[in-house]
Every structure is written in structure tokens, then in C-alpha cells.
C-alpha positions in Angstrom: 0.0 0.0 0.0 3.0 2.6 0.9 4.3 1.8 -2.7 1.5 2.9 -4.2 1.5 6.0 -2.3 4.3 6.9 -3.3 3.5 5.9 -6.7 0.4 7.7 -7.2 2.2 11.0 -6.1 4.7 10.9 -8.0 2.3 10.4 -11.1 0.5 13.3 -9.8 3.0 15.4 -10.6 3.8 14.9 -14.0 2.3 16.9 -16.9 -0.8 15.7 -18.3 0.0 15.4 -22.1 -3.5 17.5 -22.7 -2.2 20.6 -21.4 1.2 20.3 -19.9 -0.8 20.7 -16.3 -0.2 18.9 -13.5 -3.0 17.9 -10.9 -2.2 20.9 -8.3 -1.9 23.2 -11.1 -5.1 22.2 -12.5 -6.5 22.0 -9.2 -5.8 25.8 -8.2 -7.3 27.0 -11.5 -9.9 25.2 -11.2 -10.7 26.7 -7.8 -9.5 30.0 -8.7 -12.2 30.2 -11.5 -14.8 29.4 -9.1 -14.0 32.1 -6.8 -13.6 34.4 -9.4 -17.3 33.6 -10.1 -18.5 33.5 -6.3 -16.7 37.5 -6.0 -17.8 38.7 -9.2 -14.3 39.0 -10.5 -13.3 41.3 -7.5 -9.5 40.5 -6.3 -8.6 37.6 -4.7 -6.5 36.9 -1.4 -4.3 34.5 -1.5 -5.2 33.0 1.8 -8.2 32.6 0.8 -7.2 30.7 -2.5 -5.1 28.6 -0.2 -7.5 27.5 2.2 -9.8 26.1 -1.2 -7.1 24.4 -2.7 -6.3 22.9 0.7 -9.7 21.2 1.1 -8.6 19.6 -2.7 -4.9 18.8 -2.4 -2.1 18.9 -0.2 0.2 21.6 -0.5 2.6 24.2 0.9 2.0 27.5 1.2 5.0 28.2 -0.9 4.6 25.4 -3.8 0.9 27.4 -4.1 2.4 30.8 -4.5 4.9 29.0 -7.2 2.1 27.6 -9.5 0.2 31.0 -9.3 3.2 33.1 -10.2 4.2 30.3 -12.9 0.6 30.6 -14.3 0.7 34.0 -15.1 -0.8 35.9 -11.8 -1.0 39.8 -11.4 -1.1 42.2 -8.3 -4.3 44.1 -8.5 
């Protein structure tokens, strides 16, 4: 069972061949377009993104504010 564990994260991380996502990346825009639609397209906190994409995958606080500066995120 540990194997596959280990397994399954490690898959998790790779690229999907679709879009050259991977799971938490897809994850976090995923939730970030739902919030986007709950606000109205006011600005988001990122402690607030955090906490969503926390109740989806496990992550650091760090690796989250990675993916959104590697996907293209703006100060407002």
C-alpha cells in the first residue's frame, strides 16, 4: 500500500499530455475560476485561495504561490 502512495504522487505530478498541467496546477485554477465567479471578478486573497485548494490537495503555502506566479498571476 506505501508503494503505491508513493507511486500515485509521484504520477500526480507529472504533466498531463493534454495541457502540460499537472494535478495541483489544474487544481488551483480550477478553484481560482470558481472564486472568481462566487466574488464577481473582484481581487482575490491568497489566503483565501489557499484555504480552497487545501480542502482539494495537499500543498505548501509556498509550492501554491509557485504555481500562481508560474501561471501568469497579477497584483491588482
Amino acid at each position: 500500500m506505501h508503494t503505491w502512495r508513493v507511486y500515485a504522487r509521484r504520477v500526480s505530478d507529472l504533466p498531463d499530455v493534454r495541457d502540460g498541467l499537472t494535478r495541483k496546477e489544474r487544481v488551483v485554477l480550477t478553484v481560482l475560476s470558481r472564486l472568481e465567479g462566487e466574488r464577481a471578478g473582484a481581487s482575490l486573497p491568497l489566503p483565501m485561495l489557499y484555504g480552497r485548494v487545501l480542502e482539494h490537495v495537499d500543498m505548501s503555502q509556498a509550492e501554491l504561490v509557485a504555481i500562481v506566479a508560474r501561471l501568469g498571476a497579477r497584483r491588482a
